[in-house]
N, C-alpha and C positions, 0 to 999 in steps of 0.2 A: 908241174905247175897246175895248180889246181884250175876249173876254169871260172871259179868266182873270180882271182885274181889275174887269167887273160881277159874278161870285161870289163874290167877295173884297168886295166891299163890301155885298152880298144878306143874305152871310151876317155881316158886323159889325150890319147894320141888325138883323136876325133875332134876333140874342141879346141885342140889347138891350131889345127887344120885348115878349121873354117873356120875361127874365129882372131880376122885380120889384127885384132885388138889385144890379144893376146900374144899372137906368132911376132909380131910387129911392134912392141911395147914403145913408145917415146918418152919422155920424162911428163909432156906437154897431156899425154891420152893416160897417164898411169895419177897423174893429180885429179885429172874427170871423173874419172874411176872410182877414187878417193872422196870426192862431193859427190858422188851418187852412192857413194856406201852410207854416205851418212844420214839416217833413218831415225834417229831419240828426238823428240819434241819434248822439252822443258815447260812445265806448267808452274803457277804458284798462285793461290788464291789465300787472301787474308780474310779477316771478321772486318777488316774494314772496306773491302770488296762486299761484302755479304748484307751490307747495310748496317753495320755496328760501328758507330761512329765517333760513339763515345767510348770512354774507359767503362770495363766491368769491374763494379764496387762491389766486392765484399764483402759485408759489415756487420754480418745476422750470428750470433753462434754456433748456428749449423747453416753451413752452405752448399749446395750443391749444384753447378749450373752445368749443362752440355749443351753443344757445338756442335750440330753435323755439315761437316764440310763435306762439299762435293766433289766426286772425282770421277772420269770416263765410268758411266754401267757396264757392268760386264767387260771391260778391257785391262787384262795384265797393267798393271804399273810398277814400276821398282825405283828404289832409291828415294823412297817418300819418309819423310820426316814435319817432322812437327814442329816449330821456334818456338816458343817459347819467350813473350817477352812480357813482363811485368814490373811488380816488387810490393814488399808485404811491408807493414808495422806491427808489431807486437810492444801492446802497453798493458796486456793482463800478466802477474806473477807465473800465471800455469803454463807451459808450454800450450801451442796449437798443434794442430796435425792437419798436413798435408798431404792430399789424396789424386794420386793423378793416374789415367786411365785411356786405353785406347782402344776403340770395338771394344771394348769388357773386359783386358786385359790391362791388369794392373803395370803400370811404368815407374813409380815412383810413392815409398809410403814413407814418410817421413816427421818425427817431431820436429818440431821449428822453435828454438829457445832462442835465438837471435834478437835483438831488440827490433832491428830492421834489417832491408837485403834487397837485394835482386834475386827475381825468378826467371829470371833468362837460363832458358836449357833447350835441350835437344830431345824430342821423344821418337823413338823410330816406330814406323808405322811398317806394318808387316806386306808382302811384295804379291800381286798375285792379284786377281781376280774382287771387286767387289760387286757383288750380285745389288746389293740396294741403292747404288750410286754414289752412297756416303762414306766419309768416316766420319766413327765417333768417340767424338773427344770428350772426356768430363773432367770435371774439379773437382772436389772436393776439401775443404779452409772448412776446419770445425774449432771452434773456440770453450771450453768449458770452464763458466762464467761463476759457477759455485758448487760445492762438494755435498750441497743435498739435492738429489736425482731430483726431488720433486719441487724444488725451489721456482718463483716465478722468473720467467726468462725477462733479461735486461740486455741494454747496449754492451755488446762490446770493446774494450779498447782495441781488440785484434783487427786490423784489416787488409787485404788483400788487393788488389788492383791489376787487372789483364789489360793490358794495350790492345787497341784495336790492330797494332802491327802485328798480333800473331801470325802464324799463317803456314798454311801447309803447301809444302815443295813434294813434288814428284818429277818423273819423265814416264813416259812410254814409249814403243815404236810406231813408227807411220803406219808400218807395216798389217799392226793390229787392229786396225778400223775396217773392218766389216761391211759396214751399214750405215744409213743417211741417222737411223737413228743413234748410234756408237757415235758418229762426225758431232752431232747435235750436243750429246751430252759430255763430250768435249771439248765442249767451245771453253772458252777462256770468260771473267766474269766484263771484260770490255772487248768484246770479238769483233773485227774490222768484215766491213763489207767492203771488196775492193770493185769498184767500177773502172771505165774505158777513159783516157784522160782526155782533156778537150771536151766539147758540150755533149749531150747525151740526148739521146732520141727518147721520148715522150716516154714510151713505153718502158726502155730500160729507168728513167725516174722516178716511176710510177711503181714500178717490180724495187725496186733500193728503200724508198722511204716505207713501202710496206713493211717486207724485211725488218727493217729497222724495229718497227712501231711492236713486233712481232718478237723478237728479242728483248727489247725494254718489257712487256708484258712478260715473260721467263725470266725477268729478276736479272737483265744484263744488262749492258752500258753498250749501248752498240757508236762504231766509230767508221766512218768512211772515208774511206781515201779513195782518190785517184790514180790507174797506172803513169809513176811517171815520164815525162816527154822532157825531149830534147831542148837545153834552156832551163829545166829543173833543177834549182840547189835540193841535194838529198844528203844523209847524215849518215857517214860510213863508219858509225862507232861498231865497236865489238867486229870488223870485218877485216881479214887475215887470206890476203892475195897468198895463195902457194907460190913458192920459187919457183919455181917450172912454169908458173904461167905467167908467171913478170913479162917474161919477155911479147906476150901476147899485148897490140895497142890497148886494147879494150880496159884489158884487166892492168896493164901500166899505168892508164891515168886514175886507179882508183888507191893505186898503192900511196902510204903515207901521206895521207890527210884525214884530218876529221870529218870535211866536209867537202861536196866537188858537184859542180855543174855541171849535167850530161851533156857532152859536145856533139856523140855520134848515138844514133839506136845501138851499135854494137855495144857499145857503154850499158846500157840499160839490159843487154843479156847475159852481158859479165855481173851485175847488179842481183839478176835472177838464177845465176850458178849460186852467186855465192851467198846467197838466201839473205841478204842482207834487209833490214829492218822496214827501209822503204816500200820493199815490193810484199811485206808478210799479210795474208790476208787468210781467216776461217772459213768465208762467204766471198762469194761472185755472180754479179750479174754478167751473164757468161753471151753478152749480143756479140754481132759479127764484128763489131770495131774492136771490142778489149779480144777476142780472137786475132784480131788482123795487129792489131800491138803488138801482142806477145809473138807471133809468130816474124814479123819485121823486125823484130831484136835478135831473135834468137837465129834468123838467117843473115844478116849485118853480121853477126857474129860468127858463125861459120865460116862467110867470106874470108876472115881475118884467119881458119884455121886452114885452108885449101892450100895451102904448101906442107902438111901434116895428118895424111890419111886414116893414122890410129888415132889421130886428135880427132879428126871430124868424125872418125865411124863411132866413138866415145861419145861425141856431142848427140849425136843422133838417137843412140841408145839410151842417151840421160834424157832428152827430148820427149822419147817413149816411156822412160818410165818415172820420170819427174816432171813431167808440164806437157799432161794431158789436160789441162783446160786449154791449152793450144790446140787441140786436133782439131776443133769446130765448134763451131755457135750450136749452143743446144735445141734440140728439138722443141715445136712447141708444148707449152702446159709443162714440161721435164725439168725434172729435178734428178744430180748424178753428183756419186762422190769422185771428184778427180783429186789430181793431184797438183802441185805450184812451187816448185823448191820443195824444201823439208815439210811443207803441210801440206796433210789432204783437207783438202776443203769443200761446204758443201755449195755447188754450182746450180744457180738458178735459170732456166728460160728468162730472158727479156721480155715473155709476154706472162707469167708465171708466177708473179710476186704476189696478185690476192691468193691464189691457191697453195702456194707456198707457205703464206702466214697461217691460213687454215688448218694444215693438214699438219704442221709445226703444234699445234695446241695441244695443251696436255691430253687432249681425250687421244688424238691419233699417232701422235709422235711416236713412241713404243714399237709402234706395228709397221714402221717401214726398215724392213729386215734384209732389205737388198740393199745393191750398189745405186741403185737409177728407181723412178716411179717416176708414174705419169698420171698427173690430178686429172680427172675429168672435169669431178666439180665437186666444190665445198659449198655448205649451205650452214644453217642458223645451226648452231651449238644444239645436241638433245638434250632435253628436259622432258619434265612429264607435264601432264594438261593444268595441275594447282601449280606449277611456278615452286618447286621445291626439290631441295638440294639434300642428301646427307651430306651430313657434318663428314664423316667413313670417308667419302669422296674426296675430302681437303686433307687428310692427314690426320697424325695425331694417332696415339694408343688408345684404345676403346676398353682393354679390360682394367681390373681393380685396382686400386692401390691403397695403402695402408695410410692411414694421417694418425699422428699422435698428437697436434696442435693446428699444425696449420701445412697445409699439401695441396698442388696446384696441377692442373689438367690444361696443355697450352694444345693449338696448333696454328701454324704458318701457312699461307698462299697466296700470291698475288692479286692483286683485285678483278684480276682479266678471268681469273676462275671463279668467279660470284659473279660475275654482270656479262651479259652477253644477251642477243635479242631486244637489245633497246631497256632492258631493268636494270635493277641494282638492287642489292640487298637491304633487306626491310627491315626484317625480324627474324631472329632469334628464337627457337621452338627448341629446349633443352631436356631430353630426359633423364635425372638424375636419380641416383641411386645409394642411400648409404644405411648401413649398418647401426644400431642402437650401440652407444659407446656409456662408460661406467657412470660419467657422469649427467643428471638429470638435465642440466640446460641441451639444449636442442642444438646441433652446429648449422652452421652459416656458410650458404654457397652465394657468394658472388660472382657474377659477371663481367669481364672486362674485356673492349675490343680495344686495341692500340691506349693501352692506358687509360680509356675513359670506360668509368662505372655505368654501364648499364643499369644491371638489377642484382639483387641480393635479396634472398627471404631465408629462413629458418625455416628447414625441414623437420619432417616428422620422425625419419630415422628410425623407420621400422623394415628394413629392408626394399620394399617395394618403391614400383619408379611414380615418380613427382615432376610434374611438367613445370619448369619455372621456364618465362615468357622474358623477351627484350626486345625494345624497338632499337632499330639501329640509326644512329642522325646522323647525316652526312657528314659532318665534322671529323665523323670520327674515323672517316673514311680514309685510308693511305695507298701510293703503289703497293707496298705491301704491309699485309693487314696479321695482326698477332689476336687469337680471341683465348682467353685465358678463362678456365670456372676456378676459383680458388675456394676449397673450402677449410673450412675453421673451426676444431674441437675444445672445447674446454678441459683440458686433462683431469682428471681427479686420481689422485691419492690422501686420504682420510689420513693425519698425521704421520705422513712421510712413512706411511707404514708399507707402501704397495709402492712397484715400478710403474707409473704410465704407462697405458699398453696404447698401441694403435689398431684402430679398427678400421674395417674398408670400406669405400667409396667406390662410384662409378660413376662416368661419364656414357650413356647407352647409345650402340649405334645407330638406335632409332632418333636420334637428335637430327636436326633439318632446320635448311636458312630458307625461310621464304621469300620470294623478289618482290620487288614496287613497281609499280606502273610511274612512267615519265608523267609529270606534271608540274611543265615550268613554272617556276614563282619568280623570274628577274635576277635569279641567284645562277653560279657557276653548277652546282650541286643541283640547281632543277634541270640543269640543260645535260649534265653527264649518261643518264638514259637515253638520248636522246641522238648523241654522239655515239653513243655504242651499237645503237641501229644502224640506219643506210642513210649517215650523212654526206656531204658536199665536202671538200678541202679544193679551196680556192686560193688560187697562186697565179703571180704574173708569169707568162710563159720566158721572161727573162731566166727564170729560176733555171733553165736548160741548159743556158752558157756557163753558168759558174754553179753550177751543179753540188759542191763537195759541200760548204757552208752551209746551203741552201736546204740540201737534205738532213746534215745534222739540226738544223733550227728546227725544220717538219716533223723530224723523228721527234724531237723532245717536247713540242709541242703536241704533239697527234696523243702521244704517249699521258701525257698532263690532264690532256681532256677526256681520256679513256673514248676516244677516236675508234671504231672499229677499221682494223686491217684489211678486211674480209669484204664486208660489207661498201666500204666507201667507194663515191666515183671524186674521180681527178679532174680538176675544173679548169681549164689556163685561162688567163684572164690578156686580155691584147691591148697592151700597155693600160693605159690612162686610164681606158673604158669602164664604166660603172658595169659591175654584172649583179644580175639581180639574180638571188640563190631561188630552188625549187623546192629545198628542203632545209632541214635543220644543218648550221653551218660549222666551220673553221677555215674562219680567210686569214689570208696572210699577206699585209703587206698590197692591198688593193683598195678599190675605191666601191661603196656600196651605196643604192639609193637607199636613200632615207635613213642610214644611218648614221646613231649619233650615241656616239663610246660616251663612258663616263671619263676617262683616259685618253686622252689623246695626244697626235703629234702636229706639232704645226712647222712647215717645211723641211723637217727629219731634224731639228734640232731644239725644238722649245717642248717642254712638257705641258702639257693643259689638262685643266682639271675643271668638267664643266661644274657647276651649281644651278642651283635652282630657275636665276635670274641673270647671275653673269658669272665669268670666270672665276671660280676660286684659288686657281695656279696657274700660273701662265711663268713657265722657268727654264731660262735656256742656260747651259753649261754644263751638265752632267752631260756625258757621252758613252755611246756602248749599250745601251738599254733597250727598251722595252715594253709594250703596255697590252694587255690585256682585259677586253670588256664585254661584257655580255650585251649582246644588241638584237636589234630587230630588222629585218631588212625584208621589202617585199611579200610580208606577213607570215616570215620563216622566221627562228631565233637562231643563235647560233654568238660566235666569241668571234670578236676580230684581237687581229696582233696586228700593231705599228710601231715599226723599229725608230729608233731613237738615237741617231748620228751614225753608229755603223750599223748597217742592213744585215750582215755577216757574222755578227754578235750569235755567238750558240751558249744556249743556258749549259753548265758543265754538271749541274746539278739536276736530279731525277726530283719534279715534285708533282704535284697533284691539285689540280681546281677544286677545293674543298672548303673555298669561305668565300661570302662577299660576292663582289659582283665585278670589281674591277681590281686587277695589282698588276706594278710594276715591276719590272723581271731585268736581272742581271745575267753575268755570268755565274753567279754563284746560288740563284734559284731567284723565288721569291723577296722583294726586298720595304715593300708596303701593298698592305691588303686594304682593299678599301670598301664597305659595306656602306650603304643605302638605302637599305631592304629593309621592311617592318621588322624589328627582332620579335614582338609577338607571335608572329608566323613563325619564329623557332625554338618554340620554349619547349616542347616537348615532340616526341614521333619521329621518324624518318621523313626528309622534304619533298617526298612524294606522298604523302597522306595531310601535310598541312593544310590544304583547303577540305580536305574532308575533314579534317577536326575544325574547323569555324563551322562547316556547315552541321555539324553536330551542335551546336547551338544558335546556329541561323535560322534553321528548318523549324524548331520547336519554337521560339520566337515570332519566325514571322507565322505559322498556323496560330500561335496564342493570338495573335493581332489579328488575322483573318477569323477569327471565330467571335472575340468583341465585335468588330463591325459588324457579325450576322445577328448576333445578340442586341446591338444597339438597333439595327434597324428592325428586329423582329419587336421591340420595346417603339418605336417611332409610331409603327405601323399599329401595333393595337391601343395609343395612346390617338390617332388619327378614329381610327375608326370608332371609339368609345367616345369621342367628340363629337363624332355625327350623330351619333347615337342619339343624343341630346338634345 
């Protein structure tokens, strides 16, 4: 016997030895066994996750759109596919061609002679490792509209139509999470923060709605729950008690129903074996109460296994290595990846939620390559001393590309990476670059931020870079902001005698967005800088007891008004009492001197709408609402919110304070804007430079009129003196 194979049996004898769990098997300790194997976390992120909410139209004879979906950076995934859901028409004679692609790698090439159809399909995405965080998906729907190459392009009859239900499925293992940074860029596109059930101490509300505000700023829908307590109805869909553990009480009262009220704690650690829906969370504010929960369940539940020693030394092992946010309340400042059921999630200090949001932003996220860090301190976002950004820094490809007509240069990023230190982006500083093409007309770069034209000029197109300039208006500001250069050739072919060629373009990474200075005008959009510095959030300290409502309304709020996470102090207001703010605001739901909304509520069920002189609405029976207004209070500015029948009411929709001065808010976002404000004041510029463009015609004006009065009195004075004279 060779002695690789007497160690190899030393060591089977050995573990079985000491290991009670094994020697000892039960049916009851062999099913624990069995939820503690089980390691795959299921993902699935659609385009209508991603903010694509509409259908994607089709409709140009050459199409080409791509899609990068996100998936864990750097973390193995398997079992990823693609859905595919649509459907085309075809009303030209010619056949189309359909082009479809993943990472680069063609999936499907196909003519389409079909009059119409469904493009529901399945495209498999390859298993393993993605270094850029994405996949990517293209299309390609090409239509050819007539048989001379050089003919001028028309509508189509071909069109295509993507559902915003596409969406790409994967799984990975728990296993493979690494790092706080790996946990981060596996969050899901609506990731739960779970908190301690019952009211919540100051500090853990404070670390949640940060959190929150910090995730909606990364393009996510953040969702909070509560752990929950005994008297809880919880919804036991998709949850599959093992036989073996039927006979367990805990796990007997959850068998065969859909739905069931926790009678005991033990209940609620059978709830956390069996990773059921209720208790799933990415984030935790991980204070000593939601520790002493989880840990009161999961020994309730032991109790219930103490006539079953391979059961309990099972539980205790699954304890250990599935709900480590049970072993203790975190350190302070600490941030750590544990574990909770089948997700690892990342656990925040109860005193750690501004530093947590900080060190989460894009500049630092990347760089936490451990399990645990410990923030000392976050400070203002770096920038350089002019308040200037490259473009390079947001994304988007910097080198050539060919146009033979018409070809477009995009990139994507949240607004929370433009505005930071109390600014907001201004303008637009673009170096472009394009090649002399066959034909004499000159081509045209336009500018486009979220659909709205900027600027366009004709270039010279002699190779060399060309600074074309845009101011950016607040309008046109979004949570997340798309800036498009689109340029535009005129092709020439001199009787159809020559192919079109395309020549290249460039977007240069010396291009840069420069910030505005805060300069309130009574609009939402002058106070947004302003919010993004070190403002106040002021709330009734009731907001403690019922905690879960409360901070999804904060979050989506805080979020609307581009609120800084970082920067903000937490205000509690003590019931009734007027608090008068020290800085620029977002109250909620309190009472403030001397202010007076345009919006308001009058005993939480009449809508009121002040005017000039007297009410211009005064409306009770809409319920569930909402009103936000920009106001003044103690010669601070700042936006109140006053709820309208239900206090509880959380907007389901992500939007953004980007017009006007007051609107009324549902569950489903915005629902009337209401503007007050000179529209003068916004006819051109970003709304931090409007009063410096009035006084670009104030200052010349009023010196024209100070210099007649010196001229008329130096005309007074020698028409005086030429009198005496006489």
């Amino acid at each position: 016997m060779s002695n690789t194979t007497r160690r190899l049996q030393f060591a089977v004898l050995g573990t079985a030895l000491t290991s009670p769990i094994l020697a000892h098997a039960t049916p009851a300790s062999d099913a624990l066994q069995a939820l503690m194997a089980q390691d795959w976390v299921s993902r699935s992120v659609s385009l209508k996750d991603l903010g694509i909410t509409n259908p994607v139209v089709l409709d140009q004879a050459d199409n080409r759109q791509a899609f990068f979906l996100p998936v864990p950076k750097g973390v193995a995934i398997s079992d990823a596919q693609i859905e595919l859901k649509g459907q085309f028409i075809k009303g030209e004679e010619q056949p189309a061609t359909l082009r479809l692609a993943v990472d680069g790698q063609p999936r499907v090439a196909e003519r389409v002679n079909r009059a119409e159809g469904d493009l529901s399909r399945t495209l498999a995405v390859d298993s393993g490792k993605h270094a850029s965080g994405f996949v990517n998906f293209s299309l390609d729907w090409s239509s050819p509209v007539s048989e001379d190459f050089c003919a001028p392009p028309r509508a189509t009859a071909n069109v295509l139509t993507l559902s915003p239900q596409t969406r790409l499925s994967y799984r990975y293992s728990m296993s493979a999470l690494g790092s706080l940074a790996e946990a981060w860029s596996s969050l899901p596109g609506e990731p739960v923060i779970l908190v301690a059930g019952g009211a919540l101490e100051r500090n853990s509300f404070d670390s949640a709605w940060r959190l929150g505000v910090a995730l909606e700023r990364s393009a996510r829908r953040a969702q909070v729950r509560a752990l929950p307590q005994v008297g809880d109805s919880v919804s036991l869909a998709g949850i599959e008690v093992p036989a073996a553990l039927a006979k367990v009480p805990a796990f007997a009262a959850l068998t065969g129903q859909a739905s069931h009220t926790l009678a005991s704690p033990a209940e609620l650690g059978a709830l956390l074996l069996l990773d059921a829906p209720a208790i799933r969370a990415d984030l935790a504010i991980a204070d000593s109460a939601l520790v002493a929960q989880l840990n009161g369940a999961l020994d309730a539940l032991a109790q219930q296994l103490q006539d079953d020693q391979p059961a309990l030394a099972a539980l205790a092992q699954w304890r250990k290595q599935k709900a480590s946010l049970a072993a203790g309340a975190l350190p302070s400042q600490q941030l750590q990846l544990l574990s909770l059921g089948r997700q690892a999630l990342v656990a925040v200090a109860a005193d750690a939620g501004a530093k947590a949001a900080g060190v989460f932003d894009a500049n630092w996220r990347n760089v936490l390559v451990s399990r645990e860090a410990q923030v000392k301190e976050v400070g203002d976002a770096l920038r350089n001393d002019h308040g200037h950004l490259r473009l390079s820094a947001l994304g988007g490809n910097f080198g050539t590309f060919d146009v033979v007509s018409r070809g477009e240069w995009t990139a994507t990023f949240p607004l929370s990476a433009v505005s930071s230190n109390g600014r907001m982006p201004g303008e637009l500083n673009l170096d472009l670059a394009a090649a002399p093409g066959a034909s004499p007309t000159p081509p045209v770069a336009s500018v486009i931020w979220n659909n709205v034209l900027l600027n366009a000029a004709q270039l010279d197109a002699d190779g060399s870079p060309e600074r074309l300039k845009a101011r950016i208006p607040g309008y046109a500001l979004g949570v997340t902001n798309t800036v498009q250069v689109r340029f535009q050739r005129q092709p020439s072919s001199p009787n159809c005698a020559e192919i079109p060629q395309a020549y290249p373009v460039n977007v240069l990474p010396s291009s840069y967005l420069s910030s505005a200075d805060a300069e309130p005008d009574g609009t939402f959009i002058g106070l947004l800088p302003l919010l993004a510095g070190k403002p106040q959030v002021i709330v009734d300290q009731a907001v403690l007891q019922t905690p879960v409502a409360n901070l999804g309304k904060l979050i989506r709020l805080a979020s609307a008004a581009s609120l800084s996470p970082v920067n903000a102090e937490l205000v509690l207001a003590d019931g009734k009492a007027e608090v008068a703010p020290s800085r620029p605001f977002l109250a909620v739901d309190v009472q403030l001197p001397g202010a007076k909304p345009l919006l308001g509520v009058a005993e939480l069920q009449r809508l009121q709408a002040q005017g000039n002189q007297q009410l211009a609405l005064d409306l009770q029976g809409p319920q569930g609402l909402g009103t936000l207004s920009v106001v003044d209070s103690s010669g601070q500015h700042g936006v109140l919110w006053n709820s309208l029948g239900n206090p509880a009411m959380v907007p389901q929709v992500p939007f953004l304070l980007t017009q006007g001065n007051a609107v009324v808010i549902g569950e489903q976002g915005p629902l009337t804007w209401v503007d007050t404000t000179d529209p003068e004041l916004n006819l051109a510029g970003t709304p931090f430079h409007q009063w410096r463009k009035q006084l670009v015609w104030a200052l010349p004006t009023l010196s024209g009129v100070v210099l007649l009065l010196v001229l008329l009195g130096v005309v007074a004075r020698r028409l005086r003196l030429k009198h005496k004279g006489k």
